[in-house]
C-alpha positions as CSV (number, residue, x, y, z in Angstrom):
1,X,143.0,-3.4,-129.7
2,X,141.8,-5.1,-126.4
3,X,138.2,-5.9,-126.6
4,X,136.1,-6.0,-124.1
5,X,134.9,-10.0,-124.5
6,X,139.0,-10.7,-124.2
7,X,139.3,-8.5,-121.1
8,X,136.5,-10.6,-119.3
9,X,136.8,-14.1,-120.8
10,X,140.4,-14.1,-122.1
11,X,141.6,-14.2,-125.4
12,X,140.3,-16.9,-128.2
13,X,142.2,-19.7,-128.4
14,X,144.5,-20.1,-131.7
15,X,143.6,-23.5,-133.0
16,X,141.9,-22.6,-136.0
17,X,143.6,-24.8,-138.7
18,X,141.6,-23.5,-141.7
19,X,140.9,-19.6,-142.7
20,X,137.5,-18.4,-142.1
21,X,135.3,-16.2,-144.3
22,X,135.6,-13.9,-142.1
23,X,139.2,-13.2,-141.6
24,X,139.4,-13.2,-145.6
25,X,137.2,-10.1,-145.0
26,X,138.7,-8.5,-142.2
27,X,142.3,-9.0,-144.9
28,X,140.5,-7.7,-148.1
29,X,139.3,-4.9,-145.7
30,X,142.6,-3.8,-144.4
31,X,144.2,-4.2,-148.0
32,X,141.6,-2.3,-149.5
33,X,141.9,0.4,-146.9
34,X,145.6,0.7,-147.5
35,X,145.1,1.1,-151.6
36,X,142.7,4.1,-150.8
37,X,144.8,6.1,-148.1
38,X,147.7,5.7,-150.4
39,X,149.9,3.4,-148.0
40,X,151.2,0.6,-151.6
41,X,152.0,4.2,-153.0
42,X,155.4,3.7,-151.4
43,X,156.0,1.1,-154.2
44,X,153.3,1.5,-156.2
45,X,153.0,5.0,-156.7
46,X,150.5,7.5,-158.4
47,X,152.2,10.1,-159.2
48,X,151.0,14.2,-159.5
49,X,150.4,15.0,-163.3
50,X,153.2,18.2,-162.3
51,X,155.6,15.5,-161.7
52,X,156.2,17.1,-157.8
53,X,155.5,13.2,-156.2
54,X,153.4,10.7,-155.0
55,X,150.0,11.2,-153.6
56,X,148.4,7.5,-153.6
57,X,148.8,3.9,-154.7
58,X,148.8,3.5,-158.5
59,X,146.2,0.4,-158.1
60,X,146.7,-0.9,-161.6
61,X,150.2,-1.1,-161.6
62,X,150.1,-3.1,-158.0
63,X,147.5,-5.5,-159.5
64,X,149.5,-6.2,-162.3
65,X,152.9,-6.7,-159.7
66,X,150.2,-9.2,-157.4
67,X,148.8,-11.1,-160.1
68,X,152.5,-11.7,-161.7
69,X,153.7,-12.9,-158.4
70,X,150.6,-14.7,-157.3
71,X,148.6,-16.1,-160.3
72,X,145.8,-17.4,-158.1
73,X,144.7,-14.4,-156.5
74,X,142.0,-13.1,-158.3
75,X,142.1,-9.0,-158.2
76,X,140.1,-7.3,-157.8
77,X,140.3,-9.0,-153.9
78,X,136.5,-10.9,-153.7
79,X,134.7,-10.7,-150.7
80,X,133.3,-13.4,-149.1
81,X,130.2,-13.2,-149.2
82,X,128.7,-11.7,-152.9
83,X,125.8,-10.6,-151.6
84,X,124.5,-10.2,-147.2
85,X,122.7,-13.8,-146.6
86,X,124.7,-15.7,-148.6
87,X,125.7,-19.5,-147.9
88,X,127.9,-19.8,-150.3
89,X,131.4,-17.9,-148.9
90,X,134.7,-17.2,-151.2
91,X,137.6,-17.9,-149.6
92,X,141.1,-18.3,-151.6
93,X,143.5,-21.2,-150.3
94,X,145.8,-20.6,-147.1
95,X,149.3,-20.5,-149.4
96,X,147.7,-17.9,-152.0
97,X,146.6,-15.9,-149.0
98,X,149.6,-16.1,-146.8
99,X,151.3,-14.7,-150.3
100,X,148.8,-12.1,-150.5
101,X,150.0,-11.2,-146.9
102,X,153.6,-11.8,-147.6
103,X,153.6,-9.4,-150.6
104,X,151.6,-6.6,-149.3
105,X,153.8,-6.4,-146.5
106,X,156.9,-5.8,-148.4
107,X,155.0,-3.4,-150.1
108,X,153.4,-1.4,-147.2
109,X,154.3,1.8,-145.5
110,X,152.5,4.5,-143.4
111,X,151.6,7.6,-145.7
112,X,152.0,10.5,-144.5
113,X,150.6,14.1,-146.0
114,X,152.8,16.8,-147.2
115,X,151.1,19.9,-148.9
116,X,148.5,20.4,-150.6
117,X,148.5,20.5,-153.7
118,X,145.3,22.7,-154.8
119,X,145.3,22.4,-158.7
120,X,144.5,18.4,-158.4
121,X,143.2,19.0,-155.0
122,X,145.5,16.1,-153.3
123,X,148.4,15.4,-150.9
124,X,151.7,14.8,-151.8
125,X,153.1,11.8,-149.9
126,X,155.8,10.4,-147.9
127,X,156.5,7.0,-146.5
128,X,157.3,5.4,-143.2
129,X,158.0,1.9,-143.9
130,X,158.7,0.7,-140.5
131,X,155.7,2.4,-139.2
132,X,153.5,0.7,-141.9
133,X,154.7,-2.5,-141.5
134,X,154.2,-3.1,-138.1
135,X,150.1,-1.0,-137.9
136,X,149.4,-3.7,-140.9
137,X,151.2,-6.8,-139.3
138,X,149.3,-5.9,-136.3
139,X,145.7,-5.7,-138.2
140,X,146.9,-9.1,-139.8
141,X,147.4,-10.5,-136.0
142,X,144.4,-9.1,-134.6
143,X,142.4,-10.7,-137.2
144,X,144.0,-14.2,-136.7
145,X,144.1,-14.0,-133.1
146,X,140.1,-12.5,-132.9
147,X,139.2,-15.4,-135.4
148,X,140.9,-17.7,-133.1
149,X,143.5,-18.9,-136.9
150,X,146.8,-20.8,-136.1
151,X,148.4,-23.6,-137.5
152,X,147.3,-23.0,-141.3
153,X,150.7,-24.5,-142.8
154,X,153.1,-26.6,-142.0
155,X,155.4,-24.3,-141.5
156,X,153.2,-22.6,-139.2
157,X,156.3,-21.5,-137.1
158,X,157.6,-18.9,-139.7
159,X,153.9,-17.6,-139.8
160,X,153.8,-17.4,-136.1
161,X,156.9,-15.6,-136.3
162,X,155.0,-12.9,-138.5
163,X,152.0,-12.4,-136.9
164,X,154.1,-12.0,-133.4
165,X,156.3,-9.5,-134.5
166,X,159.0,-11.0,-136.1
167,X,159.8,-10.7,-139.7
């Protein structure tokens, strides 16, 4: 999205070397967005009791897959602030969040709603993993760029390569 503050003073410059409190929010937000509209069920699946597919993310079972992959990332996702006011933030380290990004974006793709099922009153599912993977690698960029985050690692190259639209 274009904001208004980039249209009239240009975009923030990327020099951030450290990740905010912030942008750990705007990520937890967007993962947690994508567990409840169903978009890790393309991995991760819940599947309908009447075995006819999936119709969200099975949140257990990708908690377990995060936490054997990344051992430091606590789950559930902490925001970074515990309570509104607070000094003290939570942010994880840059590698165990660049991970976090890594592995959700293998495991991300668009859901899209087939019929209703009106017994258990859900969607069945299908995926588009293309389409998923490029609305949450542009969420992931629009929070670095807005949050003005660049050269976290250094191999800050392959992360710019991600965020631009590479893969």
């Amino acid at each position: 999205m274009d904001y208004f503050s980039d249209k009239e003073r240009g975009p923030r410059p990327r020099t951030g070397e450290q990740l905010t409190p912030e942008a750990w929010g705007g990520i937890v937000a967007v993962i947690r967005s994508l567990i409840s509209t169903g978009a890790f069920g393309y991995k991760y699946s819940e599947m309908c009791p009447d075995g006819a597919g999936p119709y969200g993310t099975d949140e257990q079972a990708l908690s377990l897959a995060l936490r054997a992959e990344i051992s430091d990332l606590e789950w559930p996702l902490q925001a970074p602030f515990r309570e509104v006011g607070d000094q003290e933030s939570y942010v994880p380290d840059t590698f165990t969040t660049l991970d976090l990004i890594q592995f959700s974006y293998q495991a991300v793709a668009k859901p899209i709603q087939g019929g209703y099922h009106s017994y258990y009153r859900h969607h069945h599912l299908t995926f588009d993993e293309e389409s998923g993977r490029e609305e949450f690698r542009s969420k992931i960029n629009s929070i670095f760029a807005r949050n003005g985050i660049g050269k976290l690692t250094p191999t800050y190259h392959r992360l710019k390569k991600f965020v631009e639209g590479g893969k």
